[in-house]
Structures are given as C-alpha cells and as structure tokens.
RODREN-362548 format. One record per residue (C-alpha): residue number from 1; residue in three letters; chain; x, y, z. Coordinates in nm, 4 decimals. Example, Ala and Ser with C-alpha at 12.3 -4.5 7.8 and 13.67 -1.06 7.14 Angstrom:
RODREN-362548
(1,"ALA","A",(1.2300,-0.4500,0.7800))
(2,"SER","A",(1.3670,-0.1060,0.7140))
end
This chain:
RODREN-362548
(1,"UNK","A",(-4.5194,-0.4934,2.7022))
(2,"UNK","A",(-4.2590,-0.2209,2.8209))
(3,"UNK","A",(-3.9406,-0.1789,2.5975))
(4,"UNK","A",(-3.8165,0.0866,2.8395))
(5,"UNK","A",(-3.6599,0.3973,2.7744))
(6,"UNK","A",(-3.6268,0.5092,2.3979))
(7,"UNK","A",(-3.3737,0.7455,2.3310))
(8,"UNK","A",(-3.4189,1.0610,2.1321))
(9,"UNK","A",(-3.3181,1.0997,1.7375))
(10,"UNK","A",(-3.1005,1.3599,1.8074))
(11,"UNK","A",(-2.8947,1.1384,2.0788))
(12,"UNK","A",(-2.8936,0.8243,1.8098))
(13,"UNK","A",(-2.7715,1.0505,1.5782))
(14,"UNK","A",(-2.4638,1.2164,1.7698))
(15,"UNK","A",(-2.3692,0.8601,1.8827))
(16,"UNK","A",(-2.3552,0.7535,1.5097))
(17,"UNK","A",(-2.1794,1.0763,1.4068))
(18,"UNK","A",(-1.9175,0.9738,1.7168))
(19,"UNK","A",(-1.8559,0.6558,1.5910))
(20,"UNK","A",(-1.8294,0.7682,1.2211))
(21,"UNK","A",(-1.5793,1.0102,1.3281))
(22,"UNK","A",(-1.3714,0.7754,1.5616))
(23,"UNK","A",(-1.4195,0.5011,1.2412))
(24,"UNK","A",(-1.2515,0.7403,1.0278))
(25,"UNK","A",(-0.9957,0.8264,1.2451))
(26,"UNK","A",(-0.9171,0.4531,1.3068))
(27,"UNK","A",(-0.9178,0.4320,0.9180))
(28,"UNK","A",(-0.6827,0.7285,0.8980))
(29,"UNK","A",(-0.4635,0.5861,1.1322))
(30,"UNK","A",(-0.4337,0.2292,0.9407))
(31,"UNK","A",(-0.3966,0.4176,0.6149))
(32,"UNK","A",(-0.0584,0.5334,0.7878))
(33,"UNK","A",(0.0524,0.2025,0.9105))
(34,"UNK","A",(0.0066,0.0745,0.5777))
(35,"UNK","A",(0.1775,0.4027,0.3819))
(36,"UNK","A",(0.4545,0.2671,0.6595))
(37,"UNK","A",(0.4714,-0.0748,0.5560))
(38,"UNK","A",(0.4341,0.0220,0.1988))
(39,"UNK","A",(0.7788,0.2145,0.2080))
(40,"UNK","A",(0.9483,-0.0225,0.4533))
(41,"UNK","A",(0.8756,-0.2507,0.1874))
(42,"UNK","A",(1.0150,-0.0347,-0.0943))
(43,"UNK","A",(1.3824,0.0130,0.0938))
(44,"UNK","A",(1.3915,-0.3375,0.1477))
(45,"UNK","A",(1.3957,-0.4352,-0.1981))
(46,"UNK","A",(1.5849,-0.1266,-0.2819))
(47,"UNK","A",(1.8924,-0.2939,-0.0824))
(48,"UNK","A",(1.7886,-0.6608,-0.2272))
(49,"UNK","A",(1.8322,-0.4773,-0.5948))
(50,"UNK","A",(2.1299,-0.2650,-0.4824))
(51,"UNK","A",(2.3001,-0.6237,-0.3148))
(52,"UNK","A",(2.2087,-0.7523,-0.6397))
(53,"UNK","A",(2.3494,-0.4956,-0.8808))
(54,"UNK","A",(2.7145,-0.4632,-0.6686))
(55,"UNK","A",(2.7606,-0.8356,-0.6242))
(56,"UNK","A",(2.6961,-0.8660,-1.0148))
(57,"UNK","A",(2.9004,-0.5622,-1.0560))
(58,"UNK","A",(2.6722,-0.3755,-1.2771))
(59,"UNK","A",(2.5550,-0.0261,-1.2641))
(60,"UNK","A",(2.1635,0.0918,-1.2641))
(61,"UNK","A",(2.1684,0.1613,-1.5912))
(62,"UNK","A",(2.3384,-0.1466,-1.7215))
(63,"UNK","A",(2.0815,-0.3496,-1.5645))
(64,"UNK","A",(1.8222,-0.0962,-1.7043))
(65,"UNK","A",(1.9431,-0.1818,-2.0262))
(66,"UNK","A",(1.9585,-0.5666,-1.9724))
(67,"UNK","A",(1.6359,-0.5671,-1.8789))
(68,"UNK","A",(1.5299,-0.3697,-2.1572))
(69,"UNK","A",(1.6734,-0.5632,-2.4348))
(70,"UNK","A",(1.5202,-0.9346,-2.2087))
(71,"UNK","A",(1.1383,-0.7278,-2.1940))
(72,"UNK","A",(1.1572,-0.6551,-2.6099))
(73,"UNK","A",(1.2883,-1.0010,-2.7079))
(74,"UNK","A",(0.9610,-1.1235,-2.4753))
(75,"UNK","A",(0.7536,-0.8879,-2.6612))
(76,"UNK","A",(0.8677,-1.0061,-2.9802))
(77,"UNK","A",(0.8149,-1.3837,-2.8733))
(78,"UNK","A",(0.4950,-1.2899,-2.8290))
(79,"UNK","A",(0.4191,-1.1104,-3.1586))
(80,"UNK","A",(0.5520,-1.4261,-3.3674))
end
C-alpha cells in the first residue's frame, strides 16, 4: 500500500525550526501584552491607593506607618 510522497529530513526539520521560531515570536509577543496588562494594572491601583490616601487625608508615609504598626501587632498575635 502507497503512503505517497515522504518528505525529506531536512524539509521536516526547517518546517519545525519555522514553527519554533514563529512559536517564540508569538510567545514574545504575549509576554508584552501581559508586561502591558501587568503595569496597566499597577497605575490602576496606584490611583485606587492615591484616591484612598487624599480622601482619608493622609500622606504615604502616614499610611506607611499605619500599616506598619497594624502588620507588627498581627505578628505579635501570632507569636502569643
């Protein structure tokens, strides 16, 4: 029984080294959308915080502070 024409190594190899390289460029390229996202993501809760910190009229490092002083009391809880 005829399986018809086979095709050479070398031509299965350059197709898988053309669609290794396209993968990785499609990887590449959704690496970037994400990096994207990722900071879009960042600025938006920057300006949530910021809201935040104006409305409650507090500076950055009066809520640093705050939230110092709430993380050790938790970390003391924990100890006793």
């Amino acid at each position: 029984m005829a399986r018809g024409v086979r095709k050479p190594i070398e031509e299965k190899i350059r197709e898988k080294r053309e669609i290794i390289a396209a993968l990785k460029l499609r990887v590449q390229k959704e690496n970037e959308e994400l990096e994207e996202l990722l900071r879009e993501e960042r600025e938006r809760n920057l300006e949530i915080l910021s809201t935040f910190l104006s409305e409650a009229n507090l500076s950055p490092e009066e809520a640093t502070e705050i939230l110092r002083d709430k993380l050790q009391k938790k970390e003391q809880e924990a100890v006793a």
